[in-house]
N, CA, C and O atoms as a CHARMM CRD file, in Angstrom:
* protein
*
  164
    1    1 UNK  N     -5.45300   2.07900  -7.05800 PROA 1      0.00000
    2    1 UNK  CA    -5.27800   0.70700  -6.66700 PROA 1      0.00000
    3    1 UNK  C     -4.59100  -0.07600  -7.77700 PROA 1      0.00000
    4    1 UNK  O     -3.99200  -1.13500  -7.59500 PROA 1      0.00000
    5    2 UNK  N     -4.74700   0.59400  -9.03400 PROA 2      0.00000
    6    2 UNK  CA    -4.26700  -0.56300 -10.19500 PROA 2      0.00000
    7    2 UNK  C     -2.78100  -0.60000 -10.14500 PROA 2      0.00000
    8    2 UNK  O     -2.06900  -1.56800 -10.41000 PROA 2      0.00000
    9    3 UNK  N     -2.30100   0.94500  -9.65600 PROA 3      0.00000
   10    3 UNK  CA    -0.51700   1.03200 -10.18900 PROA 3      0.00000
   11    3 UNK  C     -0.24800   0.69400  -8.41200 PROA 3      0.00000
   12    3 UNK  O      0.88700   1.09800  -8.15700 PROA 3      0.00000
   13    4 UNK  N     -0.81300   0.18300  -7.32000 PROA 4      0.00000
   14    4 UNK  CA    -0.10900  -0.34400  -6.16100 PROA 4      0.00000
   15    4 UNK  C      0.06200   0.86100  -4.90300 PROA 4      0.00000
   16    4 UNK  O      0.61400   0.60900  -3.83200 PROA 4      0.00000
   17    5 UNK  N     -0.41600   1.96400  -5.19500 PROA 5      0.00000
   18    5 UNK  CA    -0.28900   2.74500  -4.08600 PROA 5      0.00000
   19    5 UNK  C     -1.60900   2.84000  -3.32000 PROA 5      0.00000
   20    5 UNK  O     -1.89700   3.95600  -2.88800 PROA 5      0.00000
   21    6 UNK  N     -2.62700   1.61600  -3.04300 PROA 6      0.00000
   22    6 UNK  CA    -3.97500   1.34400  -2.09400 PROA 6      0.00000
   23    6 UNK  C     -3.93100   0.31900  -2.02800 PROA 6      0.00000
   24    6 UNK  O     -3.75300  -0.24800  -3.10500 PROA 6      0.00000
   25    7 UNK  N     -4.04000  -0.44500  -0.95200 PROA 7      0.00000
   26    7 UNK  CA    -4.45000  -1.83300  -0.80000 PROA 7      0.00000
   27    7 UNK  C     -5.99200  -1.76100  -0.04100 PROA 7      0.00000
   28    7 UNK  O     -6.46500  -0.84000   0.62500 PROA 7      0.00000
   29    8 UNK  N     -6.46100  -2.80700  -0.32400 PROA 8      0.00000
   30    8 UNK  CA    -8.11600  -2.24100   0.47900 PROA 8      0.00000
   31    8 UNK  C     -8.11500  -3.46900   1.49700 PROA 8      0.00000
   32    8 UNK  O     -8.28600  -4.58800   1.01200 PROA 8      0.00000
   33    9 UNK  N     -7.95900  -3.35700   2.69500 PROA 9      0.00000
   34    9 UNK  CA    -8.13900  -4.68400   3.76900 PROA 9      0.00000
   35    9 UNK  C     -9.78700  -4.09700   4.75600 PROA 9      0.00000
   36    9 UNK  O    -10.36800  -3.01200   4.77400 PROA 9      0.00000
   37   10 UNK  N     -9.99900  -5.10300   5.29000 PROA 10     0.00000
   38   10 UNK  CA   -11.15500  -4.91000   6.21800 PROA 10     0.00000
   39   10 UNK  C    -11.53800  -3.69800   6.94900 PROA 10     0.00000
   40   10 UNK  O    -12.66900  -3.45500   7.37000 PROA 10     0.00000
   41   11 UNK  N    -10.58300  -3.01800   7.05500 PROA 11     0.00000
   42   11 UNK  CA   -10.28700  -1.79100   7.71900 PROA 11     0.00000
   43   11 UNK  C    -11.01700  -0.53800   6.57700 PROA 11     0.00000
   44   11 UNK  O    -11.54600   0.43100   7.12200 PROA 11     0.00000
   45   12 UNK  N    -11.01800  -0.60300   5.01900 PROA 12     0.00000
   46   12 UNK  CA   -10.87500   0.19800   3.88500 PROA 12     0.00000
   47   12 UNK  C     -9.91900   0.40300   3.35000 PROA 12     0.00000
   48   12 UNK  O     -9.18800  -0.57900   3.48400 PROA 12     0.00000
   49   13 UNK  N     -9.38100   1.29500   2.67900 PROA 13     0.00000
   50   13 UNK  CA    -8.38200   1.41600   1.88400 PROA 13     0.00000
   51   13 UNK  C     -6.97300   2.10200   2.67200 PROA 13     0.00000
   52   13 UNK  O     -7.02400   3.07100   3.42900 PROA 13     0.00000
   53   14 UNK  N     -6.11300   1.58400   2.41300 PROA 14     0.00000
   54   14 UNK  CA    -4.79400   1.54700   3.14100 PROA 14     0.00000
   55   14 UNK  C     -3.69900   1.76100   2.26200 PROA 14     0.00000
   56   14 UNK  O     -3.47500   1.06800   1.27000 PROA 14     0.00000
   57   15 UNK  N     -2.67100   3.22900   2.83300 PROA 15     0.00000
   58   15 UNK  CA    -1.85000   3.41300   1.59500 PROA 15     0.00000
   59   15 UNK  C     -0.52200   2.57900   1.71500 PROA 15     0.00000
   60   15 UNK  O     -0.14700   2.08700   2.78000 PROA 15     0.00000
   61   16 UNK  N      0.25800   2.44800   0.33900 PROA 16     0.00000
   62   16 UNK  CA     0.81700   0.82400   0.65000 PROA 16     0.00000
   63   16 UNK  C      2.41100   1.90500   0.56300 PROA 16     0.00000
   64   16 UNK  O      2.46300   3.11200   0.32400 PROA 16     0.00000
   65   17 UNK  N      3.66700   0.86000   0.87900 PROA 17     0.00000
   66   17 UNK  CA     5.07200   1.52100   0.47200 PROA 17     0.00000
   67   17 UNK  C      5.41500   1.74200  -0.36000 PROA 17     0.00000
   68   17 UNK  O      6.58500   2.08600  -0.53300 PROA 17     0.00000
   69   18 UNK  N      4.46800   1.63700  -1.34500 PROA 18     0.00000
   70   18 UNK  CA     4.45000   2.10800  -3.18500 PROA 18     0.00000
   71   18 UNK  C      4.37600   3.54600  -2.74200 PROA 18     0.00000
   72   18 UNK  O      5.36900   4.22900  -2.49300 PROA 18     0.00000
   73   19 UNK  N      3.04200   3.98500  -2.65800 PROA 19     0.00000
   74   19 UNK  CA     2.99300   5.16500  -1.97200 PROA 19     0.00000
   75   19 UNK  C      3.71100   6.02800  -1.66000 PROA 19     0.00000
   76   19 UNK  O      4.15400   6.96200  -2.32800 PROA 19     0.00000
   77   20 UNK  N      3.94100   5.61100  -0.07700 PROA 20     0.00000
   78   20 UNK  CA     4.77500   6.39500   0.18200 PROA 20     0.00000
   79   20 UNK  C      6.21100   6.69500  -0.29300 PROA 20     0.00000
   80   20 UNK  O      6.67800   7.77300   0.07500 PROA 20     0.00000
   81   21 UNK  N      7.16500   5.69200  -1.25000 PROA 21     0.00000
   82   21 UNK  CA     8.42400   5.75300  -2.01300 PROA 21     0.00000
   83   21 UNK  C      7.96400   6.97200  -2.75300 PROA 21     0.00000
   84   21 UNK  O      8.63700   8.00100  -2.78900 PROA 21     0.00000
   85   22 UNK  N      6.94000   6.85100  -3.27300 PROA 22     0.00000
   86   22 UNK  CA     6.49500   7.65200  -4.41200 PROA 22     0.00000
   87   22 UNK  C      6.33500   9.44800  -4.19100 PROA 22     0.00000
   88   22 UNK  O      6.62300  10.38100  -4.94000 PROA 22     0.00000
   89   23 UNK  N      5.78700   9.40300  -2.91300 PROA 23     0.00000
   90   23 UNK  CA     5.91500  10.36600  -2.31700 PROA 23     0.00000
   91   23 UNK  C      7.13800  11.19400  -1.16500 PROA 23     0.00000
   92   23 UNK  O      7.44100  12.25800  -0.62500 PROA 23     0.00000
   93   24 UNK  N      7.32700  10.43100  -1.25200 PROA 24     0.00000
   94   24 UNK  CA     8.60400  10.56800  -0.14200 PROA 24     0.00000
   95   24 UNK  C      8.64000  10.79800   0.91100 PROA 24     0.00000
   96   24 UNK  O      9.47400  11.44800   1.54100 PROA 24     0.00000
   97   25 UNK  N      7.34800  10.07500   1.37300 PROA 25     0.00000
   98   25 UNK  CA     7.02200  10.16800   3.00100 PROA 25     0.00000
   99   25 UNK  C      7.82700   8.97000   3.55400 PROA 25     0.00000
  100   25 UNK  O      8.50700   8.25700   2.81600 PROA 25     0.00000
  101   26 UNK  N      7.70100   8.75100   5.09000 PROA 26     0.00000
  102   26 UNK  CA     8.12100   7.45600   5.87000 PROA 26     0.00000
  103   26 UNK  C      6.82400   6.80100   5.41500 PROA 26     0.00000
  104   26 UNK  O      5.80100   7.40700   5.09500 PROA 26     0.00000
  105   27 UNK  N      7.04600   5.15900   5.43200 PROA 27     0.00000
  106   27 UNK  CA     6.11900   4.24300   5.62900 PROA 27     0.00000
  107   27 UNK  C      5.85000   4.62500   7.32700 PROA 27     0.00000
  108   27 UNK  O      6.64100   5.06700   8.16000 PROA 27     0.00000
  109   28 UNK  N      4.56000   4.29700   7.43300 PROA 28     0.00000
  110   28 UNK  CA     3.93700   4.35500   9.10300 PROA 28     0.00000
  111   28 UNK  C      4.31600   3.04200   9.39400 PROA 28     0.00000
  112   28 UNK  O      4.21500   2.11000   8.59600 PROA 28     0.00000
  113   29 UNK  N      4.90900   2.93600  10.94900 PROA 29     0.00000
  114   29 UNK  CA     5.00700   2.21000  11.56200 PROA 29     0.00000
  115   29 UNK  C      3.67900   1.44800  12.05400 PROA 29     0.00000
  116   29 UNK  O      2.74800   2.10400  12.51900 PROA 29     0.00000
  117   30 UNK  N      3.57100  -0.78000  11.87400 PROA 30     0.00000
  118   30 UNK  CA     2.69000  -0.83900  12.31600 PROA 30     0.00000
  119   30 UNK  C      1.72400  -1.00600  11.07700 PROA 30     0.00000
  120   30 UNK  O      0.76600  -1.74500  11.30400 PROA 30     0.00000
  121   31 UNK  N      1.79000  -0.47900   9.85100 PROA 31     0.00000
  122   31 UNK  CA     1.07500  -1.05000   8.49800 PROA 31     0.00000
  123   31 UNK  C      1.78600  -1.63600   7.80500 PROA 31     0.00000
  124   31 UNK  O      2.88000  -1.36200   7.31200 PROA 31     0.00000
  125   32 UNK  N      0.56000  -3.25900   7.71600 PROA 32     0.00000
  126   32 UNK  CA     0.43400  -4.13200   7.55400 PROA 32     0.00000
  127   32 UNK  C     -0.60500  -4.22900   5.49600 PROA 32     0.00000
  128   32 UNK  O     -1.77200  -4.18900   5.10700 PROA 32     0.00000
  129   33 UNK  N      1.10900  -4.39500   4.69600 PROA 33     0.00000
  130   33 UNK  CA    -0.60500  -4.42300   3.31900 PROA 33     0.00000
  131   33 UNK  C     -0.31800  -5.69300   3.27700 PROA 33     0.00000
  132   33 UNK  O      0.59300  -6.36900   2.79900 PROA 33     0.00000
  133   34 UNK  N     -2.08700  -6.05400   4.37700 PROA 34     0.00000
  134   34 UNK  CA    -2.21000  -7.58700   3.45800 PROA 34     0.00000
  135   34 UNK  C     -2.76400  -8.15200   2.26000 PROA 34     0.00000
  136   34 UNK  O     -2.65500  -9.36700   2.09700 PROA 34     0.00000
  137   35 UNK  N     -3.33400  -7.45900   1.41300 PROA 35     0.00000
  138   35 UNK  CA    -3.45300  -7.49200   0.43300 PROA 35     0.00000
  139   35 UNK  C     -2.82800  -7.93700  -0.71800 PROA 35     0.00000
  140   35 UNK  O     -1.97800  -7.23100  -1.26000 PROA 35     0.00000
  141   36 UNK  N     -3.20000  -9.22500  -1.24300 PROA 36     0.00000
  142   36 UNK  CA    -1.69700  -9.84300  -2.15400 PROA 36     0.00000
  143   36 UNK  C     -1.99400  -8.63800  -3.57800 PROA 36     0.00000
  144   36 UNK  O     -3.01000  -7.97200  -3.77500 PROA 36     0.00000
  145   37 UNK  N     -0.84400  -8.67600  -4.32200 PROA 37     0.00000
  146   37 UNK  CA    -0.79200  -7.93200  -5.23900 PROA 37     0.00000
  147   37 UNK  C     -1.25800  -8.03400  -6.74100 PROA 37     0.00000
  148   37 UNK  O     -0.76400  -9.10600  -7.09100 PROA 37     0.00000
  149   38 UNK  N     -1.85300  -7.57700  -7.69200 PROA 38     0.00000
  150   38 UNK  CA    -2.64900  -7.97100  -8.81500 PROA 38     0.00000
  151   38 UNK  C     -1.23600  -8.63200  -9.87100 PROA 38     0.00000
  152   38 UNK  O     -1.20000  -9.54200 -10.69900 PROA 38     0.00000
  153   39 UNK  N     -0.30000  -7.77700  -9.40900 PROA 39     0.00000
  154   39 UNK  CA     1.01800  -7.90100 -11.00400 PROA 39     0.00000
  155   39 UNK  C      2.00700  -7.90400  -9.87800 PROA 39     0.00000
  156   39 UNK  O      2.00300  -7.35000  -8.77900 PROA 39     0.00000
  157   40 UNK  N      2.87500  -8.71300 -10.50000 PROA 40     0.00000
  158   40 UNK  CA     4.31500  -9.40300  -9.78500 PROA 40     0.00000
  159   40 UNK  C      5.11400  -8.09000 -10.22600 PROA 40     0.00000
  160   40 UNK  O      5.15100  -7.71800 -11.39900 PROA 40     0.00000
  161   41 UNK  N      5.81200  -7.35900  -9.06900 PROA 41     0.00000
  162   41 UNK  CA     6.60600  -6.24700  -9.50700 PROA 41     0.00000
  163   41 UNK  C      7.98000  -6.63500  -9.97900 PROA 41     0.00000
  164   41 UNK  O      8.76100  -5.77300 -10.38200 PROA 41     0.00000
């Protein structure tokens, strides 16, 4: 969660487009990180 690849909303923890860049998956269609961010990228 600290380096931006989890956001935690009501739901639990949710992986963010940090993430997935990082990995080199697609972002899922349909997620939503509402979660504002700790550090201005």
């Amino acid at each position: 969660m600290q380096i931006g690849f989890l956001s935690r909303t009501p739901r639990g923890r949710c992986i963010t487009a940090k993430a997935c860049e990082h990995l080199n998956l697609p972002f899922p269609n349909g997620t939503v990180n509402t979660q504002p961010t700790l550090f201005n990228d």
